[in-house]
C-alpha positions in Angstrom: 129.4 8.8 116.5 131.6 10.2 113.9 135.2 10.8 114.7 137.7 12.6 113.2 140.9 12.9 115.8 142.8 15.6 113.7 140.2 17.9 112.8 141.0 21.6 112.6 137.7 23.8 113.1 137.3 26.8 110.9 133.9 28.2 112.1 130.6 26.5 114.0 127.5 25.5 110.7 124.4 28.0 111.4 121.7 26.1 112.6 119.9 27.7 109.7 122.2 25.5 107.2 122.0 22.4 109.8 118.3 22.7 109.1 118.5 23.4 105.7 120.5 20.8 104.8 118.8 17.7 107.4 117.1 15.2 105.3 118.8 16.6 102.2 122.6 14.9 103.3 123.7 11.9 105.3 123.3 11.6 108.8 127.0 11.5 109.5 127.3 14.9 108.0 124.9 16.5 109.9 126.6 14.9 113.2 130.1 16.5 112.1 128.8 19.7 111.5 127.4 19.6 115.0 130.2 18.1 116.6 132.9 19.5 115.1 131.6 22.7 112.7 133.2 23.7 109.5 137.1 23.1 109.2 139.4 20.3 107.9 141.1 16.6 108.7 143.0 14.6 107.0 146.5 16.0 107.4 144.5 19.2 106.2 144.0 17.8 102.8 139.9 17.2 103.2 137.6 20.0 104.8 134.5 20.3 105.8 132.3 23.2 103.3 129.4 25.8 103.3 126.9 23.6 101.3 124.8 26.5 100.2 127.7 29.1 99.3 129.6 26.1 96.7 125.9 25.6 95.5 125.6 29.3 95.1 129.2 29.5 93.5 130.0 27.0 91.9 126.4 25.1 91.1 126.9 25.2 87.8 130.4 23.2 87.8 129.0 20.1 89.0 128.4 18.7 86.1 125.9 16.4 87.7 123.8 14.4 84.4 123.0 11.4 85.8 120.5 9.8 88.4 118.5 12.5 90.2 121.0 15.5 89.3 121.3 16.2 92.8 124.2 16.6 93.7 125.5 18.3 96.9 128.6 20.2 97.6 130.0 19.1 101.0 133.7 18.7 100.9 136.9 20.0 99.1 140.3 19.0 99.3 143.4 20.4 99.5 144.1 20.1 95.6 141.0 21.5 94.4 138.7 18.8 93.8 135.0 19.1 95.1 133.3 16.1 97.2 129.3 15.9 96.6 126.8 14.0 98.4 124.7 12.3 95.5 121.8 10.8 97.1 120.4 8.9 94.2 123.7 6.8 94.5 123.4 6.9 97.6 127.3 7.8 98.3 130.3 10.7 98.0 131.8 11.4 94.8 135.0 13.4 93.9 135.0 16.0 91.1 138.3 15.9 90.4 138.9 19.4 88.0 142.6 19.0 87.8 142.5 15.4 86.3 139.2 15.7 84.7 137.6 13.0 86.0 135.8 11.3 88.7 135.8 9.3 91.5 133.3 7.1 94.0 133.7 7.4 97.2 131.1 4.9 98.4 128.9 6.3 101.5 129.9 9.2 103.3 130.1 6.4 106.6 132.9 4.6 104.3 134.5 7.0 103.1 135.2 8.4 106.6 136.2 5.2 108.2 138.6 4.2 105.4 139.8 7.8 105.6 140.4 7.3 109.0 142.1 4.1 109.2 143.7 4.1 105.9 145.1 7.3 106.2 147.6 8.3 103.6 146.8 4.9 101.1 143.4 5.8 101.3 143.8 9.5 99.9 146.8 8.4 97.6 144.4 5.6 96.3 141.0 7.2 96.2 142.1 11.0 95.4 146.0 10.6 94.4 146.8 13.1 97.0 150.4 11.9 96.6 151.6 16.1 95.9 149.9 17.2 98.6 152.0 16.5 101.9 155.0 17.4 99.5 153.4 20.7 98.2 152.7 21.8 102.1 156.5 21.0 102.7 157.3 23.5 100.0 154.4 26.1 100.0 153.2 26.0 103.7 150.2 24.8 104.7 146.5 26.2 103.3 144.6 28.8 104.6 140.9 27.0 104.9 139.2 28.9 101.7 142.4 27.7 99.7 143.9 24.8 97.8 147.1 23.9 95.9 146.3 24.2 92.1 148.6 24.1 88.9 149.6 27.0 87.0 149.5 26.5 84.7 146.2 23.4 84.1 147.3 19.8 83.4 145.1 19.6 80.6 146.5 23.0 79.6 149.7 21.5 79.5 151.2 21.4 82.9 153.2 19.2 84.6 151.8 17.5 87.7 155.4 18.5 89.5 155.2 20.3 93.3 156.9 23.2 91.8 153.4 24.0 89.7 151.3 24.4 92.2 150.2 27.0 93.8 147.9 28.3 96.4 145.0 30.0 95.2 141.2 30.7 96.5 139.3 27.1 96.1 136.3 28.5 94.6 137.5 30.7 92.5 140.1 27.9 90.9 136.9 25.6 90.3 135.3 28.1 88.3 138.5 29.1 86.4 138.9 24.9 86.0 135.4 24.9 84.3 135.3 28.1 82.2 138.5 26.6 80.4 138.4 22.8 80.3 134.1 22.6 80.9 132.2 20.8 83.2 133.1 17.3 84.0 129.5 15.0 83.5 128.7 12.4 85.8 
């Protein structure tokens, strides 16, 4: 049984997108979405995503090359980075569009447990979340469909300073991310 003792829900997953999506994505995932629905953990920082509408949106900003290509929306976070489920790895990986780069996560079971018990390290470590509790301090915390993005783009020149970012609509900022710094292979 997965836990996750501060999640948030947002809305229940459709059965339709439970069976969409079983076989397709771990186990684990299919558990949370009928334990705990669609919503977010992690201090708010992770959250739980429609697999089919990021596929539908923002499909073509994966940048997945490598393996399979499969690659599987499943997860933002609260700084704008998408998490996929890459099943010829098997494992999680972090499209991180504000640094331009990427990060394993290892399997979707690790990545929750280490989540889970190393908390804050974990995230800092893993995602560099560092901004994030400091940016909720300062901006207030996100609606679901948003996350804290710079204005302007590191790699347009902004500082990675709390006073840069900004709330803004998730998908949206990953397709903005994309249109001006490209998709980010893996």
């Amino acid at each position: 049984m997965v836990e996750i003792a501060d999640f948030v829900p947002h809305a229940p997953v459709p059965a339709e997108i439970v069976e969409e999506f079983r076989g397709r994505v771990p186990d684990e995932l299919i558990e949370i979405w009928e334990t705990y629905g669609y919503g977010t953990f992690a201090e708010g920082f992770l959250r739980i995503i429609d697999p089919k509408l990021y596929e539908a949106e923002v499909g073509d900003c994966i940048g997945k090359t490598q393996g399979d290509g499969i690659a599987i929306p499943i997860m933002v976070t609260g700084l704008g980075d998408l998490i996929t489920w890459e099943p010829s790895r098997p494992g999680v990986t972090a499209i991180m569009y504000r640094l331009g780069d990427t990060q394993g996560l290892g399997t979707l079971k690790t990545f929750l447990t280490l989540t889970r018990v190393g908390g804050a390290a974990h995230l800092s470590r893993t995602l560099r979340w560092d901004l994030f509790p400091e940016a909720v301090a300062a901006h207030g915390e996100l609606p679901y469909d948003q996350s804290f993005i710079f204005v302007p783009l590191l790699s347009l020149g902004g500082a990675e300073k709390v006073e840069n970012l900004h709330k803004r609509e998730t998908i949206p900022a990953i397709q903005v991310a994309v249109d001006l710094q490209g998709v980010i292979g893996h």
